[in-house]
Backbone as CSV, one residue per row, in Angstrom:
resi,resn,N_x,N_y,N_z,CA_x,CA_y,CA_z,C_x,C_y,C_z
1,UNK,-15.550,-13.517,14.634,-14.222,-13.201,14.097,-14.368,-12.510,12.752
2,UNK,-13.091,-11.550,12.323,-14.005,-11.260,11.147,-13.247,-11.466,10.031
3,UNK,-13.890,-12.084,8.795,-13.571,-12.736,7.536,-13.044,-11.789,6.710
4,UNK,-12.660,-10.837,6.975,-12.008,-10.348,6.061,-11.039,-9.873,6.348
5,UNK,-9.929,-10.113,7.299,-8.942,-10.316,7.623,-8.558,-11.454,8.637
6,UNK,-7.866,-12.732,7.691,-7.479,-14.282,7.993,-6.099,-14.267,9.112
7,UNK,-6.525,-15.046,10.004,-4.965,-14.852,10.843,-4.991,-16.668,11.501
8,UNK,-3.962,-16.998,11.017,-3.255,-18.393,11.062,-1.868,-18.505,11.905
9,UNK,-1.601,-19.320,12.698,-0.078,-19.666,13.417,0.102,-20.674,13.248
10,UNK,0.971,-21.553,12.352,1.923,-23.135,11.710,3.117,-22.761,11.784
11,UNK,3.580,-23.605,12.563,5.234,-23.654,12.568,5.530,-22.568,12.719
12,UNK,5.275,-21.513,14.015,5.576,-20.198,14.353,5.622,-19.829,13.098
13,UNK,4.951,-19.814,12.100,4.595,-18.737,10.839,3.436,-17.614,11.398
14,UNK,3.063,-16.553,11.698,1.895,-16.028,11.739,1.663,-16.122,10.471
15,UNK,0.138,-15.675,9.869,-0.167,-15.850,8.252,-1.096,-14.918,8.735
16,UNK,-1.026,-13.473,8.046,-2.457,-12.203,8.117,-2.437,-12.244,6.875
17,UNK,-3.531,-12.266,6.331,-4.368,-12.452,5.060,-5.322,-11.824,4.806
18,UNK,-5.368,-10.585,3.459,-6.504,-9.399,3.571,-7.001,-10.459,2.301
19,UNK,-8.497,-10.440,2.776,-9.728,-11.248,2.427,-11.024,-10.700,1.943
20,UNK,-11.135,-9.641,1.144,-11.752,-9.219,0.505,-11.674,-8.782,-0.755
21,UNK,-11.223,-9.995,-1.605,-10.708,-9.804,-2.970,-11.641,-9.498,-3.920
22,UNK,-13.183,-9.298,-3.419,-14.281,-8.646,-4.211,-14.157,-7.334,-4.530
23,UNK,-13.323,-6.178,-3.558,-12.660,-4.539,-3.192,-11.691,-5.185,-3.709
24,UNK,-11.139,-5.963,-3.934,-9.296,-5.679,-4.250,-8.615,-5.622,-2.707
25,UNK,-9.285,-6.400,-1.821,-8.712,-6.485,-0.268,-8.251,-4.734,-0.138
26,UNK,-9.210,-4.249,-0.436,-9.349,-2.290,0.083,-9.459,-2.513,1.397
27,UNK,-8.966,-1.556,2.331,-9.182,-1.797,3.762,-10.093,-0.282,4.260
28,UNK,-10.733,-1.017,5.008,-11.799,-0.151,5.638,-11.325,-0.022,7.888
29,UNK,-11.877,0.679,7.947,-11.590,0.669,9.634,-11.485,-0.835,10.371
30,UNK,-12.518,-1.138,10.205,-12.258,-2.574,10.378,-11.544,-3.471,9.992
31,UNK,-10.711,-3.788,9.034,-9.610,-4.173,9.212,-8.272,-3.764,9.405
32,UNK,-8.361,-2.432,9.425,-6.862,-1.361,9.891,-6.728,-1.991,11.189
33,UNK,-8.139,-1.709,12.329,-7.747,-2.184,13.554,-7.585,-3.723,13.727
34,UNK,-8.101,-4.916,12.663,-8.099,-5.812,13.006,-6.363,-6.400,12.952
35,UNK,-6.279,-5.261,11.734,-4.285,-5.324,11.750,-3.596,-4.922,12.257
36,UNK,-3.781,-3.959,13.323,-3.027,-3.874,14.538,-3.441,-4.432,15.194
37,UNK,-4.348,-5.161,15.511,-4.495,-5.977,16.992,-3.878,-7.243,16.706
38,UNK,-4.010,-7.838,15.507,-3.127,-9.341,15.213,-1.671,-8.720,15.360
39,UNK,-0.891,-7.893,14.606,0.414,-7.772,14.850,0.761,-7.277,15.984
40,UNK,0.195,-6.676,16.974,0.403,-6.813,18.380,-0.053,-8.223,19.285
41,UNK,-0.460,-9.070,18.783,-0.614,-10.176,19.252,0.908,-11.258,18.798
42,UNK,1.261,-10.877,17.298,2.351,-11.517,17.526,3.360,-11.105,18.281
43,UNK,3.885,-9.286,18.376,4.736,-9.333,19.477,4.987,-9.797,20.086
44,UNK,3.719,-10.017,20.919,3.556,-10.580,22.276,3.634,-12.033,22.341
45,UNK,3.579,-12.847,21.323,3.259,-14.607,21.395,4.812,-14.923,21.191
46,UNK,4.976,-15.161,22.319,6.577,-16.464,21.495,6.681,-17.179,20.977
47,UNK,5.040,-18.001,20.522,5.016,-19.084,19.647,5.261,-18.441,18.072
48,UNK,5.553,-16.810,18.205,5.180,-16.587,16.393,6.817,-16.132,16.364
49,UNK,6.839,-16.604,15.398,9.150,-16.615,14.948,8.998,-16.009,13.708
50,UNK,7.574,-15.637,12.960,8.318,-14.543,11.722,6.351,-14.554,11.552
51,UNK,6.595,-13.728,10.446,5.121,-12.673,10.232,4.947,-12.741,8.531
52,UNK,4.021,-13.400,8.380,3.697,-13.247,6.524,2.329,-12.420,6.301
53,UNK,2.480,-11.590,5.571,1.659,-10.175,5.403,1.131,-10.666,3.681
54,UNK,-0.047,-11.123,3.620,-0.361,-11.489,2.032,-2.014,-11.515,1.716
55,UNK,-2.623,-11.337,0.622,-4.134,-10.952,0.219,-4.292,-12.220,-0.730
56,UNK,-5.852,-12.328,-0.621,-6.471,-13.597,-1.439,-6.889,-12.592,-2.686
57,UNK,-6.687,-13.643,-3.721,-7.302,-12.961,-4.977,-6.309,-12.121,-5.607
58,UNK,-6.545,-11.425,-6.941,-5.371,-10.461,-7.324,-5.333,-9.549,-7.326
59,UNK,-5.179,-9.388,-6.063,-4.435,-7.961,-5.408,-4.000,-8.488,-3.995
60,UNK,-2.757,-7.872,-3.458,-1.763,-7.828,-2.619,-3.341,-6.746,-1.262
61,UNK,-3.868,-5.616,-1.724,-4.238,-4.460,-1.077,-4.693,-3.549,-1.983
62,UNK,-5.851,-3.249,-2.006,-5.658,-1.433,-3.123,-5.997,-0.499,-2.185
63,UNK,-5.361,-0.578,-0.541,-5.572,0.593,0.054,-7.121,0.841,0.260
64,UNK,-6.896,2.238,0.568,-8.334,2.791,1.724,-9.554,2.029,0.895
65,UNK,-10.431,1.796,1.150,-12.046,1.661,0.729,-12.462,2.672,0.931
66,UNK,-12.315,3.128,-0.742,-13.340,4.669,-0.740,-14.792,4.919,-0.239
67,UNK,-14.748,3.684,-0.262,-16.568,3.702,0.278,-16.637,4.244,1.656
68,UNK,-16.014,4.036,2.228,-16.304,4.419,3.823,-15.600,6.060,3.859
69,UNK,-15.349,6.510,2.748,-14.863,7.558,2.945,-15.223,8.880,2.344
70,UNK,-16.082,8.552,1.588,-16.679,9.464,1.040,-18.036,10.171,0.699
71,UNK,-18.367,9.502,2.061,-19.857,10.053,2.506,-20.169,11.140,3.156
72,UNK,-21.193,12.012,3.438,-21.280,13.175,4.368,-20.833,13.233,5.633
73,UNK,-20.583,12.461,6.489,-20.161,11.943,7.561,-18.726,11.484,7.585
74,UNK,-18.493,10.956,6.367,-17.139,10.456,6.628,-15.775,10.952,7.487
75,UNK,-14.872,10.347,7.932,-13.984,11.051,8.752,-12.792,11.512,7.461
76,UNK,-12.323,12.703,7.886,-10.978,13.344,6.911,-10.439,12.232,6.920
77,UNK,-9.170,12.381,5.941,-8.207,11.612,5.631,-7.165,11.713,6.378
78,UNK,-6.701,12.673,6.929,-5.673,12.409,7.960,-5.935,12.166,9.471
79,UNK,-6.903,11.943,9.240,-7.637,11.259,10.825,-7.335,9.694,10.428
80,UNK,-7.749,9.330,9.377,-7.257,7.772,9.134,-5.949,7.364,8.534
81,UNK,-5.115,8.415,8.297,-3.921,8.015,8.380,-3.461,7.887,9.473
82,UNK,-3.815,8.796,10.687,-3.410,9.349,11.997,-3.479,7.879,12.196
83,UNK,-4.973,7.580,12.739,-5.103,6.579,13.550,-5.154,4.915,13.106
84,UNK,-5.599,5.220,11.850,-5.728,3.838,11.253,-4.000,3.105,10.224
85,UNK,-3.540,4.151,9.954,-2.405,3.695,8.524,-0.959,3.318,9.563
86,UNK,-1.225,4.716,10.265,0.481,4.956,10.834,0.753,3.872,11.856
87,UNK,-0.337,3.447,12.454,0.130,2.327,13.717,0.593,1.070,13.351
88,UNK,-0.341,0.841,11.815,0.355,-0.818,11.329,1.655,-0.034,10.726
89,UNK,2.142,0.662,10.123,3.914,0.830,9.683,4.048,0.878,10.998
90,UNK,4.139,1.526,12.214,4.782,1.663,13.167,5.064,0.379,14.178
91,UNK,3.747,-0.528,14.388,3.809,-2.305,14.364,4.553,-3.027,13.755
92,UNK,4.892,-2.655,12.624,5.574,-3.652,11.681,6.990,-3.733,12.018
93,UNK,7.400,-1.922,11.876,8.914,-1.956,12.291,8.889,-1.782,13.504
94,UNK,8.312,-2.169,14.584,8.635,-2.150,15.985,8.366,-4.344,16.304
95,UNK,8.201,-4.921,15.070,8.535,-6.272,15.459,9.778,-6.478,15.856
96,UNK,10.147,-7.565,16.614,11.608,-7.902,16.393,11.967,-9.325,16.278
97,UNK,10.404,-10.073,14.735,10.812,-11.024,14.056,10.498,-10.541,12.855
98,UNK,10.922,-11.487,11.946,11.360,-11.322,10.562,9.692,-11.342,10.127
99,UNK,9.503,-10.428,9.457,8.098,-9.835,8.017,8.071,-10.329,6.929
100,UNK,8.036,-11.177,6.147,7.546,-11.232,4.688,6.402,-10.854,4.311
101,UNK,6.263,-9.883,3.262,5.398,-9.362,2.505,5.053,-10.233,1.563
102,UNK,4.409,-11.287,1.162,3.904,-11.629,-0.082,3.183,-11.081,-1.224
103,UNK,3.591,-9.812,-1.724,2.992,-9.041,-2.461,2.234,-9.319,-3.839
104,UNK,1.144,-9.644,-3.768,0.357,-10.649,-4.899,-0.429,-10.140,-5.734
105,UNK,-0.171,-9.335,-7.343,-0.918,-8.350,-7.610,-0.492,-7.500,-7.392
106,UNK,-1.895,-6.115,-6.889,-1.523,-5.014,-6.791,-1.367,-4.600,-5.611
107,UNK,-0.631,-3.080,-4.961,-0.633,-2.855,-4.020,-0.859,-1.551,-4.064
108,UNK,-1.661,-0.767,-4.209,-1.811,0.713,-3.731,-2.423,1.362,-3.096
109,UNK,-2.610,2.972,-3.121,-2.922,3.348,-2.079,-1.505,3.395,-0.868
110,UNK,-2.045,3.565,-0.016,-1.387,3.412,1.361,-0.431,1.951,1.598
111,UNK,-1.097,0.855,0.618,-0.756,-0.529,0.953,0.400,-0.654,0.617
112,UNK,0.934,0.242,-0.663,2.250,-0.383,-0.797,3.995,0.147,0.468
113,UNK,3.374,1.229,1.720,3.959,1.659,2.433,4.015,0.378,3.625
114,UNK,3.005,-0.285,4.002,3.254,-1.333,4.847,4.430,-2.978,4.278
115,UNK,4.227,-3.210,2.913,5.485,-4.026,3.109,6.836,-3.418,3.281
116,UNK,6.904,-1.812,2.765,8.358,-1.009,2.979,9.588,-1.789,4.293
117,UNK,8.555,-1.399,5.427,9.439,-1.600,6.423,9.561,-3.468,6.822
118,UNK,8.964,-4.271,6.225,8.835,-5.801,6.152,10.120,-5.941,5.531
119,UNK,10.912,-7.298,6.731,12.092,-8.076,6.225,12.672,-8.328,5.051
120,UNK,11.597,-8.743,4.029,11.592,-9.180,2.852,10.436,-9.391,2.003
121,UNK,10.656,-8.555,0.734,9.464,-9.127,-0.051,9.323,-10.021,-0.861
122,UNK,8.466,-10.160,-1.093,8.249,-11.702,-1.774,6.809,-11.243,-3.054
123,UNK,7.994,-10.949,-4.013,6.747,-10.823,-5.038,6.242,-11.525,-5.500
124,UNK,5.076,-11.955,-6.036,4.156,-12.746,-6.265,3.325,-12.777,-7.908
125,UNK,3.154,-13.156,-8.595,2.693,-13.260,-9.903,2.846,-11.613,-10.648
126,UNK,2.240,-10.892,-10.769,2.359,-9.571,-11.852,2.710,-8.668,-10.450
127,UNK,3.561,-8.132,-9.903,3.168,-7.235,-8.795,3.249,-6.070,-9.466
128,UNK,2.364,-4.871,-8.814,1.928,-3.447,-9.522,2.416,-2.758,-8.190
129,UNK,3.067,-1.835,-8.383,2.904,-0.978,-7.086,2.340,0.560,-7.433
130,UNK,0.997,1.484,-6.740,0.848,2.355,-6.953,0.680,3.355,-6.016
131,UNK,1.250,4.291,-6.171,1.116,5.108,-4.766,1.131,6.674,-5.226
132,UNK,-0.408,7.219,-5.137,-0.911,8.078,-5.806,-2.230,9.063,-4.927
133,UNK,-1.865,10.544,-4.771,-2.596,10.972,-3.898,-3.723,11.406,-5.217
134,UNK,-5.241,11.341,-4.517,-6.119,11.529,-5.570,-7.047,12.488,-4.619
135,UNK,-7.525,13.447,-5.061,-8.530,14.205,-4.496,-10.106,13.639,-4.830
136,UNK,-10.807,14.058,-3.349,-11.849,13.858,-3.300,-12.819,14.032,-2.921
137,UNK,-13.796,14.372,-3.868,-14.511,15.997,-3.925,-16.217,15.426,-2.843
């Protein structure tokens, strides 16, 4: 299973939890898809009656992990918006239970577009929101 994205069900709560508060819970491919496959799992579960979207440590998300992205090989950036960014907004607002965002810290990058379409946010100690295109050479 993988530890750096936490997924819990109590009292039809789902609980997804970005778990790499060493990055600032930066998301890399591996957990883009691990976050669409949990929020298509709650669709589908009738045991889950609402969805809490929240990160360990302080930060909420700081978006892409440059690391995986800026190597000779790396894939463009709108290949991972394509396939990796747009499906969790498009998951989120295609639930039809209630989202809380627990926004804890910071959120940027791309991250602060996924609580947008969430029920309700729920800010959490200092919240930062940054959303800033940066070139990269």
């Amino acid at each position: 299973m993988n530890d750096s994205l936490l997924f819990s069900l109590d009292g039809g709560v789902a609980t997804i939890c970005f778990n790499r508060p060493q990055v600032f819970n930066s998301v890399n491919k591996e957990v883009a898809l691990a976050l669409q496959q949990h929020l298509r799992e709650c669709q589908q579960n009738p045991a889950v009656r609402a969805v809490l979207l929240t990160g360990t440590g302080k930060a909420f998300c700081a978006g892409q992990d440059l690391a995986e992205i800026t190597g000779p090989d790396s894939p463009e950036v709108a290949e991972i918006v394509e396939k990796l960014y747009n499906p969790i907004v498009e998951l989120i607002r295609a639930l039809d239970k209630p989202v809380v965002a627990a926004v804890n810290g910071v959120a940027a990058g791309r991250a602060p577009t996924w609580p947008w379409p969430a029920t309700l946010w729920w800010p959490r100690n200092r919240l930062r929101l940054f959303r800033r295109s940066a070139r990269l050479a």
